[in-house]
N, C-alpha and C positions, 0 to 999 in steps of 0.2 A: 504494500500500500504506500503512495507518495502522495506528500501535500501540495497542489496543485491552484496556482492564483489566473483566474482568469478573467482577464478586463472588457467590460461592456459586454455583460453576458446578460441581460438583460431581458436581449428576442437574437433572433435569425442565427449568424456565426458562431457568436460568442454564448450562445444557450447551445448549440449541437453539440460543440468542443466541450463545453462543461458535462453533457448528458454521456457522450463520448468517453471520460475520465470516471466518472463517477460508476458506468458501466464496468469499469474493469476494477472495481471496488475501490479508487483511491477517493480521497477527500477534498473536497475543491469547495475552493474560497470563491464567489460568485462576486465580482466587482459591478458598481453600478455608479453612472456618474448623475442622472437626475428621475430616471424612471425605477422607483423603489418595487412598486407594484411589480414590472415587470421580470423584477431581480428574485421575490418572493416566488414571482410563481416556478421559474428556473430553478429555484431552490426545494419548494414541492414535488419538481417532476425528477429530482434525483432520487437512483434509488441508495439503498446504504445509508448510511449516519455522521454524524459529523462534520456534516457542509456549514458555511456559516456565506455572511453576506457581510462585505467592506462597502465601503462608499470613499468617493472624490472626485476632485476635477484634475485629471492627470496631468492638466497644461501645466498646475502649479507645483511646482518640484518639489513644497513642503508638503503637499497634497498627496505627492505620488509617494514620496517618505514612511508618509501615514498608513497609505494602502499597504505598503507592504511590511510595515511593523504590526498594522489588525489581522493580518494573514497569520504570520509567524506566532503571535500570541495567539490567535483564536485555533489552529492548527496544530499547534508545537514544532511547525518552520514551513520553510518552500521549497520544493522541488523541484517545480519545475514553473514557469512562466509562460503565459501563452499573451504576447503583446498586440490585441482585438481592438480595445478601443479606438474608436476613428471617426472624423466628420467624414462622412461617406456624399459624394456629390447627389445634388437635389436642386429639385426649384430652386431653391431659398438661398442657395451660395454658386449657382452659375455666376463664371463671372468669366467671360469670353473678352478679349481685349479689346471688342468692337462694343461691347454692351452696358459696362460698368464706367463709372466716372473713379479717377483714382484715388478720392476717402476709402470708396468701398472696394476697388481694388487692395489697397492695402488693409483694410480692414480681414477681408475674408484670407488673405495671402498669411497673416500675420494667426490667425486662430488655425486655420487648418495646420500651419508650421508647429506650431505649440502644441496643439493635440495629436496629430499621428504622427511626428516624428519625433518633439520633443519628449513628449508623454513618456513615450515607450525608451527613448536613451535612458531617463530619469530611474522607470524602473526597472530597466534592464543594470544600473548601475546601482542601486538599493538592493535587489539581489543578489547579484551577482556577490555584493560585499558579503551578503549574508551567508552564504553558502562556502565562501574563501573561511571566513571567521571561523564557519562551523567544520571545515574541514572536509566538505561535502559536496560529493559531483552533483550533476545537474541539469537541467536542459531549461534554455529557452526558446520559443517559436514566435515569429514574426508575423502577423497577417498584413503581404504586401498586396499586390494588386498588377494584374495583366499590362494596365494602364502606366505602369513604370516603363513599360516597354513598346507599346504598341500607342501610347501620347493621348492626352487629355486637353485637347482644346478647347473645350468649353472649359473645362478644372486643372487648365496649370496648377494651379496651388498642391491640387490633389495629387496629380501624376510626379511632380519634385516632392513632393514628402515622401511617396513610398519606392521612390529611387532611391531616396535619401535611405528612405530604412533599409532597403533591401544591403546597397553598401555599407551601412555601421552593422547591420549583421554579421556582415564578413568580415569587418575588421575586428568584431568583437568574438567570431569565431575562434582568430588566429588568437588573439589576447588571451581570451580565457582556457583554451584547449591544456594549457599546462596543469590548471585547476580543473581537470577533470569537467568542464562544463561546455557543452555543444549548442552550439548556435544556431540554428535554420529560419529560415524563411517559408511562405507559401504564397504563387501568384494567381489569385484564381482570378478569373472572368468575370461575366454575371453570372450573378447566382440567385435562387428565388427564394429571395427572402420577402420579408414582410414589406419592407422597403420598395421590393420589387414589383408589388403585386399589381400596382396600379399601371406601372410601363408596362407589364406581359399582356395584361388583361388589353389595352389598349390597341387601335389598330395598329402602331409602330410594332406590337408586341411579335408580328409574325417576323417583322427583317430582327428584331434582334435576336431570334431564336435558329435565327437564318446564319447567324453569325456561326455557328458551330457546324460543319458536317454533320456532328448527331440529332441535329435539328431541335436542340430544346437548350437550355441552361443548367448551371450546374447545381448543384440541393444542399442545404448546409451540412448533410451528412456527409457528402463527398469529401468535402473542405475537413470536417473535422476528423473523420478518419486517416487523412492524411497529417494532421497534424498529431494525433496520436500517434503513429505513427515513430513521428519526427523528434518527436519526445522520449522516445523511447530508449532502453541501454544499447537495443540491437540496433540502434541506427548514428549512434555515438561514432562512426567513420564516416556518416555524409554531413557532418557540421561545416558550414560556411556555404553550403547548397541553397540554391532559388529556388523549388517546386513549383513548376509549371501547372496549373490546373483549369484551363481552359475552353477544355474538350477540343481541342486543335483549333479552336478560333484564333488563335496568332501564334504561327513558330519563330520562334529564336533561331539564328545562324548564328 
């Protein structure tokens, strides 16, 4: 059994990867930055004992400190990290360079940087000490995004944050590997989440499903079992690895 933090597990991702861990009987700390309801019910649908719920706003680094000092106490430490939380792009923070004036340019530039990339350095470095301290290997997992690589014109913001992550994983790979702790990443696509529900359902919904040869989008189980996975001792030789999870909607060369 390992004690397991996982951020913005709330709904979609971050609830599959928790149901995911909890499945294989370890104890996961269920992180929620403002939907408590949605953390409780995540917490319900585990099965086994022992889960508890943290709370923060991960942009603020004494915030993310906190999350993972409530983890460790309410747990008796962390094993592993799975770095979810994210402003995922939406109506509400397109900001296309032809669309936005530049307050809110920099406005949404400035929060998205803070939350999915800052966030996750912060706890990835609150960890990672913690685990050094305790003398204790470990894993962390990334949730990057397709869009690191295949470009975000509408969400610059979005697609340089999890380029950014995808790279500090790697370098945190090689850093931490001495200390026994493995670093990955995961890049998936769309996926149909709750988030999603409204663009599938939509007429757009048939070309974005079009975007895959398998003709549909990817499921948060998909995502989370590969991050199980990734977490795992037996996968402790692909640390500093991207996971593609796409369904071949955009190859890498």
């Amino acid at each position: 059994m390992r004690n397991v933090l996982v951020t913005g597990a709330s709904r979609g991702i971050g609830r599959a990867v928790a149901l995911a861990f909890a499945e294989c009987g370890d104890r996961v700390a269920v992180h929620y930055g403002s939907d408590r309801t949605g953390a409780e019910e995540t917490v319900r649908r585990l099965p086994g004992i022992g889960h508890t719920i943290v709370t923060g706003d991960v942009a603020d680094p004494v915030a993310a400190q906190h999350i993972v000092d409530q983890t460790a106490r309410a747990l008796g430490g962390i094993d592993v990290l799975v770095n979810n939380a994210a402003i995922a792009p939406g109506a509400d923070n397109r900001h296309a360079v032809t669309e936005v004036n530049y307050p809110e340019w920099q406005r949404i530039w400035r929060r998205m940087i803070d939350v999915d990339l800052l966030g996750a350095v912060h706890l990835t470095y609150c960890t990672a000490r913690h685990l050094i301290d305790r003398g204790a290997s470990g894993s962390i997992v990334n949730i990057g995004s397709r869009g690191a690589f295949r470009g975000e014109p509408d969400f610059p913001a979005y697609g340089a944050s999890k380029a950014a992550l995808h790279a500090f994983g790697q370098s945190m790979a090689i850093a931490l590997a001495p200390h026994g702790i493995a670093v990955t990443s995961v890049a998936p696509g769309i996926v149909g989440t709750e988030r999603q529900e409204s663009s599938l359902a939509a007429p757009a919904g048939a070309a974005i499903r079009a975007q895959s040869p398998f003709g549909r989008v990817g499921t948060p189980e998909e995502v989370a079992a590969a991050v199980r996975y990734l977490a795992s001792p037996e996968a402790a030789w692909a640390s500093g690895t991207v996971l593609d999870l796409n369904g071949a909607s955009y190859l890498r060369t």
